[in-house]
N, C-alpha and C positions, 0 to 999 in steps of 0.2 A: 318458500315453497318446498314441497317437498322432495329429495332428488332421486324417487323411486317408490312405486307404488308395494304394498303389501302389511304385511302384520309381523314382522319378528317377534319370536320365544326365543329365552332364551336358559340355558340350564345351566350355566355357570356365573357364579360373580368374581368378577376382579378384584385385586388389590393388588395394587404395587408394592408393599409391605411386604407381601411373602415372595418378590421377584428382589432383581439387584437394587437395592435401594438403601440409600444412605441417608435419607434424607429429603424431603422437598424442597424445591426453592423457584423463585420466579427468575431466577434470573435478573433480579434488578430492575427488574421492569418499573418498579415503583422506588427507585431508589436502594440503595444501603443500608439495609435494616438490622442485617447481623451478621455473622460469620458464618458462612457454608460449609468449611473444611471441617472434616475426619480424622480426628489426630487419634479416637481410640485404637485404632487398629485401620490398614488400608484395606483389612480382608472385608467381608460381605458378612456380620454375626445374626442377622435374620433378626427376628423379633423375639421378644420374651415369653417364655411359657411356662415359669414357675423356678422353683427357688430347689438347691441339694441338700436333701436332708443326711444324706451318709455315707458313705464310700468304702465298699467292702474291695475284696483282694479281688473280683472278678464283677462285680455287678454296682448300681449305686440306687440309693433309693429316694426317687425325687415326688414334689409334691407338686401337680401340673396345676395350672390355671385353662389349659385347651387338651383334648384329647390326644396322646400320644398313638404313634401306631411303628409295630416294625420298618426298619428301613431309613425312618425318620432320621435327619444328620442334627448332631445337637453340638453347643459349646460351651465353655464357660471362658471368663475373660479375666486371666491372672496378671495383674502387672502390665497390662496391655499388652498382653499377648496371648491369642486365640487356642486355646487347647479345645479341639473338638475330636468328634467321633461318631461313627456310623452307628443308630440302635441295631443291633441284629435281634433280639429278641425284648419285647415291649410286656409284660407281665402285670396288670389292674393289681392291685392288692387291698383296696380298699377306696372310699370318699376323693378323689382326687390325686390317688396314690399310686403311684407305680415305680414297680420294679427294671432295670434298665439292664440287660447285658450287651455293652459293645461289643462291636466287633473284634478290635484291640484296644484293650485298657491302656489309655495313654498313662504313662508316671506322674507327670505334673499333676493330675488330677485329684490324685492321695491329698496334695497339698490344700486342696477345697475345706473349707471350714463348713459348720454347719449350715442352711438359709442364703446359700452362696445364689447369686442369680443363675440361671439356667438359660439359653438364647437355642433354637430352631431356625437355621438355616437350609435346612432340607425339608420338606412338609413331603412325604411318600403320598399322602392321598388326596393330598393337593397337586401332585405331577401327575396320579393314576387320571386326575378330572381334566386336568390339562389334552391330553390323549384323545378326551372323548369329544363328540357332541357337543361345542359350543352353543351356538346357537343355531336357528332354524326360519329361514321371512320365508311366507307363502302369500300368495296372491289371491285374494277370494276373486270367487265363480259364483254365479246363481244359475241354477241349472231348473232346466223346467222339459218335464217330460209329456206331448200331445201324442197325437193321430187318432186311429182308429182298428179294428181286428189286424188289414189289410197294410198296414203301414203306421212303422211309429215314427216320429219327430223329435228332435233331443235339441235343443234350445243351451247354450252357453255360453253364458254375459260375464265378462271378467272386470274387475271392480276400474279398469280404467276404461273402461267404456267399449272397447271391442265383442262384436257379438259372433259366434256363429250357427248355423244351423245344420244337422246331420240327420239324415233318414235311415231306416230300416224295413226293408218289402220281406212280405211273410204272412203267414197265416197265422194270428193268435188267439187262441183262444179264451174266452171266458173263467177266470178261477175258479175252480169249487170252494178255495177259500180265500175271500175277497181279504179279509185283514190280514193274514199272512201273506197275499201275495204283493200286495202292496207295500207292504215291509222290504221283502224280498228287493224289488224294483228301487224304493230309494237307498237302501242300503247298499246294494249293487253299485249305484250311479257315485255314491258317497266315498267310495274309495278312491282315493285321491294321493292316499299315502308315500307310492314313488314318483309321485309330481312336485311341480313346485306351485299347486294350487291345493286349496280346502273351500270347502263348500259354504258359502254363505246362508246359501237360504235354497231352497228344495220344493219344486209345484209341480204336483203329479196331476195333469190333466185329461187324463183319458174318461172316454165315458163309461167306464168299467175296467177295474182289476184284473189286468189281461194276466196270462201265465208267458212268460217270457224264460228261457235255459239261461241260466246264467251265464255257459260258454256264449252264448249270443248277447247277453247285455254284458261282459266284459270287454268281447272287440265291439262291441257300440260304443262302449265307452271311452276305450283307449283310441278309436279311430275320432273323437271327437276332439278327446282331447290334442290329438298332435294337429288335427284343423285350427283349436283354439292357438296353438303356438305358432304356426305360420302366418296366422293370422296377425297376432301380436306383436310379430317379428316385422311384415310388412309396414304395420301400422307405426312402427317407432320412427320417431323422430331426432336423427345423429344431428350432435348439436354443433357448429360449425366456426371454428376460430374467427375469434375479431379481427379485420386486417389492420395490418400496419399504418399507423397515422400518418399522415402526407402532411407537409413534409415531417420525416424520422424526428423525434428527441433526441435532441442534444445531451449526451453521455456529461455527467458533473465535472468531471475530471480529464485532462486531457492526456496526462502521463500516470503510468501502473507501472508498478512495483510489482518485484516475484512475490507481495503478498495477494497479487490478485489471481495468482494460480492458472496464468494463460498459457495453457501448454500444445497445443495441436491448431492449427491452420485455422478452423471451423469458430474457436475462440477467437483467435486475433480476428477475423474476416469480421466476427459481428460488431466485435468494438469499435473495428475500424470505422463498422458503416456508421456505428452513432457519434464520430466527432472525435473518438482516443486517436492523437499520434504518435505517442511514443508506449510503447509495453515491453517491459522488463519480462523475461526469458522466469518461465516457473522454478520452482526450486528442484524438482526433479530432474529440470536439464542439467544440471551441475556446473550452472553458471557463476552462482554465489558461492567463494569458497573460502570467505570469511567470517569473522562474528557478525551473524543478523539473528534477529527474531527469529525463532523456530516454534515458537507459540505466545500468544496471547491472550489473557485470559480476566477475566472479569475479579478470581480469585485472589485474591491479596496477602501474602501472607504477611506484611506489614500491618494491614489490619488485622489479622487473627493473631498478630502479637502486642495489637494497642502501638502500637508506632507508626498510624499514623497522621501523617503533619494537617490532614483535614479536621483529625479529632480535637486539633491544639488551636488555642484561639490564635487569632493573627493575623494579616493581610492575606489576602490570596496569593499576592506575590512572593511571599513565602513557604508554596507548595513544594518543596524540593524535598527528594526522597535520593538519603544513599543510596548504591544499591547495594546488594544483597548477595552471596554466593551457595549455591545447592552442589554440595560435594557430595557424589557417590562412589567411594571406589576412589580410581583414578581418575574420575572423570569430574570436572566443574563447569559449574553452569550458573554464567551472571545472572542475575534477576536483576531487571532497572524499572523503574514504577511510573509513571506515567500519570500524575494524579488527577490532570484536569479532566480526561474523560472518565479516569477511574481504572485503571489497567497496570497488569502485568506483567513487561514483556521481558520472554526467557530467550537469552541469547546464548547462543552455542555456533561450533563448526561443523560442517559436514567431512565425516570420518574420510580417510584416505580409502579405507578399503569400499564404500560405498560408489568414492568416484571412479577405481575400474568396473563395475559392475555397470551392465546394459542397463540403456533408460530404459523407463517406461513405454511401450509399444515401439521399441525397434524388434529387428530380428533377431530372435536369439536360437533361431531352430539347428542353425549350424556350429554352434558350441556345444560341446560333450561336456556331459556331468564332472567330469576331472578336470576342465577348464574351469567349470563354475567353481567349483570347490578351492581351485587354487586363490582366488578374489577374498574368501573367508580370513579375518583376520588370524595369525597362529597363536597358538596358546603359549602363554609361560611354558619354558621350565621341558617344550616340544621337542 
């Protein structure tokens, strides 16, 4: 069924492609099919839009596959790593040719060989359309206009079945030009434009082409249409939660872990009521202040290096995965693999400077900015 009546237009199309996107994936929903990691660069290179034909001391001359325009953010991908640059001025030169001067000429760029790929990660008139008018649902009407000299009748049926009827007392008179007045009257009734209806279908009933002022068929028609909204508004139907099953489901598990992220009164109260007795304190209470999981993830970078023990033939029971260490800096961070459901988990410590620092939703109104500040780890070398 459908969960709203009307007709959407729409004036924009989507693609994920020219938003943050690396890539599609299901998630695994159907299994392990290939690797999802990004090792060309963690940046965002956009999509491809043609290849560098040349690289002068201030401008460069590329050959597009999609229409460039000023503004536009472009890159190219040296060594795996993202040299880009803001177009400031966009120049056609020919068949698919343009002229490019950045904003600043990055140096690496010089380095570009001929037919080098070219990537568009800013699209200017693809964010201009972003801005506007997506799209637009309107609700047809059929509007049907009676009476008589003495009084006209405006009839407005809205396509989910709600009707109403609106009058108008007055003297009208007879057109001297029945086809133009006529006109006039549905054309009048047809504006609908700052509504959130459109006209389906139009029946002018009278027994003659009365002359009507428009300033009078305007509030005829805006007085109808805000009858048709109250109307419509009445007639809805608020749809009303399922109640709770007698007696409650039994919750699967009976003890939680801070990875089930029970953190406020309202959390624990519900679990309780389905059957959990024991729940572990969330990680933001700064209970755990050991090596635990700090993420989990589907990602594997033992698969996206071919090591792992699923791909080698063998017993199941020899699913066993070293683990792994992710050094940034000073900082390390185990990775231990988890192979039977298929998982990642990154284990680290929560920082000292993090445990003086206010939980989440206590009061913090009575700490001064130089109190907070002092919680900030110090720099080397301070």
């Amino acid at each position: 069924a459908r969960a709203a009546v009307g007709r959407t237009e729409h004036f924009f199309v989507p693609s994920t492609e020219k938003t943050f996107h690396r890539g599609s994936t299901d998630y695994f929903v159907n299994a392990r099919k290939g690797d999802i990691g990004a090792f060309d660069s963690p940046k965002f290179i956009g999509l491809p839009v043609g290849e560098v034909l040349n690289v002068a001391k201030d401008y460069l001359d590329v050959e597009a596959t999609e229409p460039l325009a000023n503004g536009d953010g472009l890159n190219v991908l040296i060594k795996r790593e993202v040299v880009g640059f803001r177009a400031n001025t966009v120049e056609k030169t020919g068949y698919n040719r343009y002229r490019v001067w950045p904003n600043d000429m990055p140096a690496d760029l010089h380095k570009v060989r001929p037919h080098h790929p070219l990537n568009r990660n800013l699209d200017h008139n693809w964010q201009q359309a972003l801005t506007k008018t997506s799209s637009e649902r309107r609700v047809a009407v059929d509007i049907m206009l009676g009476g008589w000299q003495e009084q006209l009748i405006l009839t407005l049926t809205s396509e989910d079945g709600v009707c109403i009827t609106h009058t108008l007392d007055g003297v009208f008179e007879e057109a001297n030009n029945s086809e133009k007045a006529l006109n006039n009257l549905t054309a009048g009734l047809a504006k609908l434009g700052q509504t959130p209806y459109y006209a389906r279908d139009m029946q002018v009933t009278l027994p003659a082409a009365l002359f009507v002022p428009n300033s009078l068929l305007n509030q005829f028609r805006r007085e109808a249409i805000d009858m048709l909204d109250a109307a419509r508004l009445a007639h809805y139907q608020r749809g009303r939660r399922k109640p709770v099953a007698q007696p409650a489901p039994v919750y699967p598990q009976t003890h939680l872990s801070f990875l089930a992220n029970v953190y406020n009164h309202k959390a624990r109260e519900f679990y309780h009521r389905y059957g959990v007795q024991l729940i572990d304190a969330a990680y933001e209470a700064h209970q755990e202040k050991g090596e635990v999981p700090v993420m989990i993830t589907k990602h594997c970078l033992r698969f996206a290096f071919n090591l792992c023990p699923k791909q080698a033939k063998g017993n199941i029971k020899s699913w066993k995965a070293t683990p792994m260490q992710l050094v940034h800096g000073d900082e390390v961070l185990t990775l231990k693999f988890d192979c039977r459901p298929c998982e990642m988990h990154v284990i680290g410590k929560i920082k000292n400077h993090l445990l003086k620092m206010p939980q989440p939703g206590s009061v913090v109104a009575s700490v001064s900015p130089e109190a907070l500040m002092k919680t900030l780890p110090k720099r080397r070398g301070v």
